[in-house]
C-alpha positions as CSV (number, residue, x, y, z in Angstrom):
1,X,82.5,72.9,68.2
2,X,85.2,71.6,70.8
3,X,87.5,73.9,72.0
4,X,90.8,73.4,74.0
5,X,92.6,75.9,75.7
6,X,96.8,76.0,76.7
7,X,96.9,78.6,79.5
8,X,100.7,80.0,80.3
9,X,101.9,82.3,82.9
10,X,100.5,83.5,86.1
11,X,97.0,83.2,87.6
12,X,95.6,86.7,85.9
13,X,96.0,84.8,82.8
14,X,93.9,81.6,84.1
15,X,91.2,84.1,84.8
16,X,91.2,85.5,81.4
17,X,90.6,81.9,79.6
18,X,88.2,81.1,82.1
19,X,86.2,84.1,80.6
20,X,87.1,83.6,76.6
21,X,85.6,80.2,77.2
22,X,82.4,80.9,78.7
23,X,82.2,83.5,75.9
24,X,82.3,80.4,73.6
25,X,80.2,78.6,75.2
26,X,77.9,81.5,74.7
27,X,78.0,80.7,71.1
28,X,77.5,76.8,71.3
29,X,81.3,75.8,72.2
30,X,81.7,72.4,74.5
31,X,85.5,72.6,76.7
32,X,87.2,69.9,76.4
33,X,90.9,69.0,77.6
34,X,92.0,66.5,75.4
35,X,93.8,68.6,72.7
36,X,93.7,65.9,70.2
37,X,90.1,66.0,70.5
38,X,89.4,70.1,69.9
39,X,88.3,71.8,67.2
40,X,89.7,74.7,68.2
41,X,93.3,75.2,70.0
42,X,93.2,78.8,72.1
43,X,97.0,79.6,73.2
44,X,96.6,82.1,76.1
45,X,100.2,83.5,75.6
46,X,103.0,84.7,77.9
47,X,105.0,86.9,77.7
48,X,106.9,87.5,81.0
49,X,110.5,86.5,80.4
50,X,112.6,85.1,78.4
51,X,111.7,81.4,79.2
52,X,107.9,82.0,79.5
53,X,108.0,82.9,75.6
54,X,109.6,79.6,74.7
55,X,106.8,77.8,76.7
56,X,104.4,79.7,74.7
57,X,106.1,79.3,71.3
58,X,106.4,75.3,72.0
59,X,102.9,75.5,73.0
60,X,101.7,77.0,69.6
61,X,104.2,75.1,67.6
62,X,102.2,72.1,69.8
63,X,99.2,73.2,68.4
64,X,100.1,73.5,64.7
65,X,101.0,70.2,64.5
66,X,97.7,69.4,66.0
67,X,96.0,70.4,63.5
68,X,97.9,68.8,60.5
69,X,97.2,65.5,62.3
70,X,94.1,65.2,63.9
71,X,90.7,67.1,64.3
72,X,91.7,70.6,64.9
73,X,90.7,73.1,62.5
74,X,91.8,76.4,63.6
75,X,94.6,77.7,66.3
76,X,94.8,81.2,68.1
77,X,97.0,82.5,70.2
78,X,96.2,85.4,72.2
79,X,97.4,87.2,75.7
80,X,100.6,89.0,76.2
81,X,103.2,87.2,73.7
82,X,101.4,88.4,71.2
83,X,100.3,91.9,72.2
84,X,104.4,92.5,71.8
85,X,105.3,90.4,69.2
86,X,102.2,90.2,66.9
87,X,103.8,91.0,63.2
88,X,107.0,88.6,64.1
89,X,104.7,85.9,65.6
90,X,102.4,85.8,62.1
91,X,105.1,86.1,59.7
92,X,106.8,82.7,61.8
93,X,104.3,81.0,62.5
94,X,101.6,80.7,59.5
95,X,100.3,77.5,60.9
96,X,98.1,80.2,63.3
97,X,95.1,81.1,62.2
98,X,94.3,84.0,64.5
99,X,97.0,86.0,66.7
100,X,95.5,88.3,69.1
101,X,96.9,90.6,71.8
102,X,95.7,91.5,75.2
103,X,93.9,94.6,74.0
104,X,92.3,93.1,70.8
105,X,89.8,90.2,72.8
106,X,86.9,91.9,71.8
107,X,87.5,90.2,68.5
108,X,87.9,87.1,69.4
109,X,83.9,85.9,68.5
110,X,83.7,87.9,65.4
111,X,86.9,86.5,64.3
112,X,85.5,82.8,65.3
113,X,81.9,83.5,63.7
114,X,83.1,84.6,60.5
115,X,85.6,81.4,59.8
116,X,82.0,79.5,60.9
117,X,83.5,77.7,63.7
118,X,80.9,79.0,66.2
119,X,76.9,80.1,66.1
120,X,76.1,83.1,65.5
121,X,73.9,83.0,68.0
122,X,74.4,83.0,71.9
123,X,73.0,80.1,73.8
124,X,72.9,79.3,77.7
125,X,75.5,78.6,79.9
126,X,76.2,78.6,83.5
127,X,77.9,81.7,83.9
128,X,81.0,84.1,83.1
129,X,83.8,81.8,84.1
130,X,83.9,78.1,83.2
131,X,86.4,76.4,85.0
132,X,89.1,74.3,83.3
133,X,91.3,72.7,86.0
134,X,91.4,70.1,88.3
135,X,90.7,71.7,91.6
136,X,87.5,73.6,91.2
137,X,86.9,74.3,95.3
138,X,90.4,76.5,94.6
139,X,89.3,79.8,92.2
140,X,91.3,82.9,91.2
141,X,89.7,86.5,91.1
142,X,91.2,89.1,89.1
143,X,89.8,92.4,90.7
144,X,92.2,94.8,88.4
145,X,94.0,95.4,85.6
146,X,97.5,96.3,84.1
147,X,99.8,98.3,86.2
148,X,101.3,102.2,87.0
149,X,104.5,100.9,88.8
150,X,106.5,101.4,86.0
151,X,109.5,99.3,87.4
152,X,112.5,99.3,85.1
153,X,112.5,95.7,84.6
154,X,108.9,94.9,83.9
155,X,107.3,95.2,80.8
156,X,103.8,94.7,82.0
157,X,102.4,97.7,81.4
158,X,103.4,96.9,78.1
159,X,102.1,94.4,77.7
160,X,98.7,94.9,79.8
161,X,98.4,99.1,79.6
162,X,97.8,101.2,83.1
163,X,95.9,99.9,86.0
164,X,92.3,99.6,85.9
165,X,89.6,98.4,89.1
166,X,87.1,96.2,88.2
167,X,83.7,97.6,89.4
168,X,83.4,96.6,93.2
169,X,79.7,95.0,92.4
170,X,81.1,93.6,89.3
171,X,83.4,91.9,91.4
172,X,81.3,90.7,94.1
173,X,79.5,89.3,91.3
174,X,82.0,87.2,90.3
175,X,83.0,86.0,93.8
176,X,79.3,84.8,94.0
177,X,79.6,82.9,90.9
178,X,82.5,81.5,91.6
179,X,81.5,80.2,95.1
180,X,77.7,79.1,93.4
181,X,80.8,76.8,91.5
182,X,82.1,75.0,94.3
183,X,85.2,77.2,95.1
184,X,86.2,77.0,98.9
185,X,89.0,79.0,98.3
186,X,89.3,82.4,96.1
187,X,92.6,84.1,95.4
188,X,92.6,88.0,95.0
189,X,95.2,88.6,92.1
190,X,96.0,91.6,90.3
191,X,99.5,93.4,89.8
192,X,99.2,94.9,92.5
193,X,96.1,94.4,95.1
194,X,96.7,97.3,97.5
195,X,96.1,99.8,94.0
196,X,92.8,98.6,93.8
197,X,90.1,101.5,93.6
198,X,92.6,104.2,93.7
199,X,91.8,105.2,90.3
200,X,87.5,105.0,90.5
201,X,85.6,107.7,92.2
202,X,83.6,105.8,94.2
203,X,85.6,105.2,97.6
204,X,85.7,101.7,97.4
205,X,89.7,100.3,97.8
206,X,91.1,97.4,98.7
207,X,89.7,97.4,102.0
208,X,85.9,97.8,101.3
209,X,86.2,95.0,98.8
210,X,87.3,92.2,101.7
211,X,84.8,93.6,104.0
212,X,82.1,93.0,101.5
213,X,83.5,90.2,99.9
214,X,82.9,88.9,103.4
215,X,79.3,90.3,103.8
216,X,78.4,89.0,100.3
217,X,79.5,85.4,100.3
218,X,80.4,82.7,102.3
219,X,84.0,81.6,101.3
220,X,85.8,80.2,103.7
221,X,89.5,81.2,102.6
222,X,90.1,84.3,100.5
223,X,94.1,84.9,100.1
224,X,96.0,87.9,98.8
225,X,98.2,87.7,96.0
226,X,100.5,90.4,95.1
227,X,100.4,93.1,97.2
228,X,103.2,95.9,96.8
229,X,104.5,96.8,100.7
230,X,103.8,101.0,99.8
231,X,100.3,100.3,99.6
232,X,99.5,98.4,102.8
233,X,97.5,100.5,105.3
234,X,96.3,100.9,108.6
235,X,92.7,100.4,107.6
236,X,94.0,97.3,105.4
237,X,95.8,95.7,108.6
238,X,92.4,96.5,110.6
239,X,90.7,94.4,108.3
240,X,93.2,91.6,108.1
241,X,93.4,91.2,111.3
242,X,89.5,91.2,112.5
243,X,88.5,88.7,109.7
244,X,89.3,85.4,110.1
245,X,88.3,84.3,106.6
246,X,90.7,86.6,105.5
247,X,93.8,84.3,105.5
248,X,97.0,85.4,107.4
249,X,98.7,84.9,104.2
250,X,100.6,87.7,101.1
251,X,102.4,87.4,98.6
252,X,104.2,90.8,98.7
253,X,106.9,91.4,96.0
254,X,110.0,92.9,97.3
255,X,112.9,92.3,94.8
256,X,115.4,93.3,96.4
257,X,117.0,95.5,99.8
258,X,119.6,97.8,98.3
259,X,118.3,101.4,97.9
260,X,120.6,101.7,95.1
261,X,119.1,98.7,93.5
262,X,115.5,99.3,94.5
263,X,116.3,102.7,93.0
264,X,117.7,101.8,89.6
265,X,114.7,99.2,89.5
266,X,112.5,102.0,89.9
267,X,110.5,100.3,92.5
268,X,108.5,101.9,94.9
269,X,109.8,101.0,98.2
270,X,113.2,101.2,99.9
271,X,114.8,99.3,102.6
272,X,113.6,100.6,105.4
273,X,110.1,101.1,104.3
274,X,109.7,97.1,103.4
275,X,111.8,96.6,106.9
276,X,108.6,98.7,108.7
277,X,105.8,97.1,106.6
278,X,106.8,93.9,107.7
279,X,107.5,94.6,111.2
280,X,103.3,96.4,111.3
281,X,102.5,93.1,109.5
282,X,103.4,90.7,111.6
283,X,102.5,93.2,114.9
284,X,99.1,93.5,114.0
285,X,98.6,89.8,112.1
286,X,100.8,88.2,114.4
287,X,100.3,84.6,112.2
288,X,100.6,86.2,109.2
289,X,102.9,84.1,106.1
290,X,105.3,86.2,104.0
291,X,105.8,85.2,100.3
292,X,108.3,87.9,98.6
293,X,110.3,87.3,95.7
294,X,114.0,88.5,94.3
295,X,116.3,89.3,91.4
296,X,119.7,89.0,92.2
297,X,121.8,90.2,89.0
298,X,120.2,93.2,88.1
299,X,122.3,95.9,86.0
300,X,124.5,96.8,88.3
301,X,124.2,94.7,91.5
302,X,127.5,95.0,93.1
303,X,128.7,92.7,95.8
304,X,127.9,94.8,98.4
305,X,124.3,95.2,96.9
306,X,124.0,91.6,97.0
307,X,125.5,91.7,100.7
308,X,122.8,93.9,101.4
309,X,120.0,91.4,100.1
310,X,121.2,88.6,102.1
311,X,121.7,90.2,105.4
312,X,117.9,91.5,104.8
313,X,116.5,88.4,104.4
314,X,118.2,86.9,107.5
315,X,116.8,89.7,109.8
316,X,113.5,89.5,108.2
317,X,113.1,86.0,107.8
318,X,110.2,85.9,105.4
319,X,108.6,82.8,105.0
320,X,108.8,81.8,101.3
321,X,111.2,83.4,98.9
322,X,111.1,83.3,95.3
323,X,114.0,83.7,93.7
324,X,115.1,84.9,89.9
325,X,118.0,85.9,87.9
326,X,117.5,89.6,86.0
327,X,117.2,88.8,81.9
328,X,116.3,92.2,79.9
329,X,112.9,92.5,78.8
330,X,112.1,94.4,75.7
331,X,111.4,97.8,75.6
332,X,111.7,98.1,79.1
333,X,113.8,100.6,80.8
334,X,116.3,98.4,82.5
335,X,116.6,96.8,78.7
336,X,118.9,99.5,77.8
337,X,121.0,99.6,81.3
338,X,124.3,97.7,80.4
339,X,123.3,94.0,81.5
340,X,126.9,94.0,83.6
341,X,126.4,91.1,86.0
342,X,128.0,87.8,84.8
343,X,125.6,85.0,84.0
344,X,127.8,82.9,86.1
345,X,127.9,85.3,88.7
346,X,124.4,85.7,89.1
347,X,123.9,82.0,89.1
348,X,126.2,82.0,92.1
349,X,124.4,84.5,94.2
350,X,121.1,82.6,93.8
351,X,122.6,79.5,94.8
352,X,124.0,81.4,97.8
353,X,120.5,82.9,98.8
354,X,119.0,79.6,97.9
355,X,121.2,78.3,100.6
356,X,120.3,80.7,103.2
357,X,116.7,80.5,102.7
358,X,117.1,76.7,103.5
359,X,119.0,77.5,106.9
360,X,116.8,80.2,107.7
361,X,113.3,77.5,106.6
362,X,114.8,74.8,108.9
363,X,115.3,77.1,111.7
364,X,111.8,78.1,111.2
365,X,110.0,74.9,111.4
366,X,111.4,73.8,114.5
367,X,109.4,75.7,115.9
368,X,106.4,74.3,114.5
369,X,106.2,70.7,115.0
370,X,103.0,69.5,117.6
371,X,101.3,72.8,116.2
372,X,97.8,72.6,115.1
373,X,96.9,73.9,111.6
374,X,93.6,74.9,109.8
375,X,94.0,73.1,106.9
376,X,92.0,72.4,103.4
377,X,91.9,68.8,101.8
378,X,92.4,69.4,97.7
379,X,92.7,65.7,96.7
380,X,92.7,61.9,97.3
381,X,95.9,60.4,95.4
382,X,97.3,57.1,95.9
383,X,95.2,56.8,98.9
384,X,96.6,59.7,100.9
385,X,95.0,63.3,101.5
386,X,97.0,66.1,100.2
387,X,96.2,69.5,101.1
388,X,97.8,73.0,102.0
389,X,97.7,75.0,105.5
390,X,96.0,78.8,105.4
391,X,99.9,79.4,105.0
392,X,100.6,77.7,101.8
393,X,99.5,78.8,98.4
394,X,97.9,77.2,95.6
395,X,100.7,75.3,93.4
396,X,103.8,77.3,94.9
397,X,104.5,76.5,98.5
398,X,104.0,73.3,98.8
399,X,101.7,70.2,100.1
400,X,100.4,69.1,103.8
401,X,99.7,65.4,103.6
402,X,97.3,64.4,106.0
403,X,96.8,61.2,107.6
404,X,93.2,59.7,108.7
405,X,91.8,63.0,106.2
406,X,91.6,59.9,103.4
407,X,87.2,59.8,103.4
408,X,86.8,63.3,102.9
409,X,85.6,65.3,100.2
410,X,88.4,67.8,98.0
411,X,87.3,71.1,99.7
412,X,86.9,70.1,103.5
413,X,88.5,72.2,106.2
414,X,90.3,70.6,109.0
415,X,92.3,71.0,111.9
416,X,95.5,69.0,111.6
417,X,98.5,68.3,114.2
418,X,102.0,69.1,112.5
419,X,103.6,65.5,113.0
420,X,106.8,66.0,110.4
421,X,108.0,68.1,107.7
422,X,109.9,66.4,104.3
423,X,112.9,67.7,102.5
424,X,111.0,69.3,100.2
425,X,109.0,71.9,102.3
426,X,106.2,69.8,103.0
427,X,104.0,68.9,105.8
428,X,103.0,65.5,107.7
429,X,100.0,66.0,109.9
430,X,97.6,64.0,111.3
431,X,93.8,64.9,111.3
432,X,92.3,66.7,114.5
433,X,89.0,67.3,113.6
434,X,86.9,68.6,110.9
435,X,85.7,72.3,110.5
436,X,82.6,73.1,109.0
437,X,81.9,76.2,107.0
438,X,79.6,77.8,110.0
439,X,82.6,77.3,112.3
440,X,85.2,79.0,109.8
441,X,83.5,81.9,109.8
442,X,83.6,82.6,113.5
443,X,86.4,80.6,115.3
444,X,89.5,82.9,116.1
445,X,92.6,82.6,113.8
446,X,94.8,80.1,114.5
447,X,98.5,79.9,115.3
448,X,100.2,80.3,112.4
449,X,102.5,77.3,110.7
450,X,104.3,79.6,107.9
451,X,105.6,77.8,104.7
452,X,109.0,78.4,103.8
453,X,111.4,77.7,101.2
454,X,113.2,79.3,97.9
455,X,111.6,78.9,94.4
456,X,113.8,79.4,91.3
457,X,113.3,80.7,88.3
458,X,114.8,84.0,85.8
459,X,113.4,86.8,86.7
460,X,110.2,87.5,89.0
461,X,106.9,89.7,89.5
């Protein structure tokens, strides 16, 4: 049986069809990519916002007419879309064979065994993850999950229940699969990092796990994604800043700098607390790269509020931004706050902080041209090597192109001379030298060449 898989949403979710498909291939299921060719359609839904639930709808809609026309002979969709919106999904969508929701995976071979689509019997395969993209050195490991924020917008926890850590040996064990896989690069993701082990009884929290993450393999980059500002401490900045392999690199979700916003967004922080986080930050990990994100049009956002925002993030100068306009989730809290903010008014203040963020990014490289940075080669296209710096993330901040990198291998770190930067936040650079794993490991951090820029979207983490 061939099986394809449409993954949506954020990098949690790629980690989660990486493991339902080496559960299939336990029972005698072969990946492949070409839809037209599967058996089998999995829809790995998201839920998110507003626009992430069309995607997934298209998506299914996609694969239902997939399988009146060519080989498919069963679709499921499964993840967060449908862990809300189960009943209305099956009654709309008959086409589907098999809706399941976040909590209900379990089910998910039965289901398959009984319609006879796979064996009933496991069979080998290389391990718990099976990769399905097209950079394998770059891997995401999910180390939690679900959430206890509880921020009035957010209907994760909804969606995904109350936070739970992943064993720290279970995850070690994964971060030695995936690197036994090729990956050069691992991404910690959950919904928030710095809660990790806070809710086990055996010590271990977000700072054991990179200190043996580093003991156990030999990774060269391993990045932090998502990483509330409440929960980074001085033992966490310790670490950070005595590991090299550790990249000077987090994403760290602020939404906004109005305590009168940050309050009725429930969030955890407030102005001054984010203001002090960032300033111990960059102290201590004096290279560090900032990646925060806002909603500007949340119930209630007054001008002054919005004021507030952009005078925050020209003093702080953060160096990528992502940037949303509030839509009401669901049986969320904010949901029943009185959505007050014009549609064309919130439009207008993300333009506006669009446009700062572009001031304050061009300011910021200036400084930065002639600079040498470490940087990993993640393909050969058109006969130029594109890669990313230790200060840009996978898929969201952008691209280093660099010149006379063209014979080497997707995965090779190098040092690179900043030569130019394009319009559209990216790098030229021109090969220094190459590094080899041995030398990652014990060469000192190097200046920093932060990434910046605005992304758009509705609605953020």
């Amino acid at each position: 049986m061939k099986v394809g898989f449409i993954t949506l949403g954020c990098d949690k979710n790629t980690v989660d069809s990486e493991r339902y498909l080496a559960q299939l291939a336990d029972r005698g299921a072969e990946y492949t990519d070409d839809l037209t060719d599967a058996e089998v359609i999995v829809i790995n839904t998201c839920g998110f916002i507003d626009a992430a639930k069309k995607e997934s709808l298209d998506a299914i809609v996609q694969a239902g007419e997939l399988k009146l026309s060519g080989s498919c002979q069963a679709v499921v969709a499964v993840g967060c879309m449908v862990q809300r919106h189960k009943g209305e999904l099956a009654e709309a969508l008959p086409e589907v064979d098999l809706f399941l929701g976040s909590s209900e995976m379990d089910r998910l071979l039965p289901e398959l065994e009984a319609r006879g689509l796979i064996d009933d019997q496991p069979a080998v395969h290389p391990g718990v993850r099976l990769f399905t993209g097209d950079v394998p050195h770059i891997r995401y490991l999910k180390v939690s999950e679900g959430c206890d924020h509880g921020c009035a917008f957010c209907a994760i926890p909804l969606m995904r229940g109350k936070h739970r850590s992943f064993a720290l040996d279970e995850v070690i064990r994964e971060a030695q699969l995936l690197e036994a896989q090729g990956a050069r690069e691992v991404n910690l993701v959950a919904q928030d990092l710095a809660h990790y082990g806070r809710d086990r009884r055996d010590g271990f929290t977000l700072p054991e796990l990179l200190r043996e993450l580093v003991r156990s393999t030999s990774i060269p980059w391993l990045r932090m994604l998502y990483l509330y500002s409440s929960g980074i401490t001085p033992r966490l900045l310790e670490v950070m800043a005595s590991e090299p392999r550790i990249l000077p690199y987090l994403d760290m979700p602020m939404q906004h700098a109005s305590d009168a916003v940050l309050a009725r967004m429930r969030r955890p922080e407030r102005q001054r607390t984010i203001r002090e986080r960032v300033r111990q930050l960059r102290e201590v990990v004096p290279d560090l790269a900032i990646r925060t994100t806002c909603i500007v049009g949340f119930p209630g956002e007054t001008d002054d509020d919005f004021a507030q925002l952009m005078a925050f993030l020209e003093e702080v100068q953060f160096e990528r931004v992502g940037a949303f306009t509030y839509s009401p989730q669901e049986g969320t809290r904010a949901a029943a706050m009185e959505d007050d903010v014009p549609e064309s008014v919130k439009r207008e203040r993300l333009e506006r902080l669009m446009e700062l963020q572009r001031q304050i990014t061009a300011e910021r490289y200036e400084r930065f041209l002639g600079r040498t940075a470490r940087t990993m080669i993640d393909r050969i296209a058109e006969g130029e090597a594109q890669g990313r710096t230790a200060w840009q993330a996978d898929d969201v901040d952008g691209i280093s192109y660099v010149h006379g990198a063209e014979h080497l291998a997707p995965g090779t770190i190098v040092d690179a001379v900043i030569e130019g930067i394009d319009d559209d936040v990216d790098f030229r650079a021109t090969l220094l030298r190459v590094v080899s794993a041995n030398e990652q490991r014990t060469v000192p951090r190097a200046r920093s060449l932060p990434v910046m820029g605005t992304t758009i979207g509705s609605f953020g983490r």
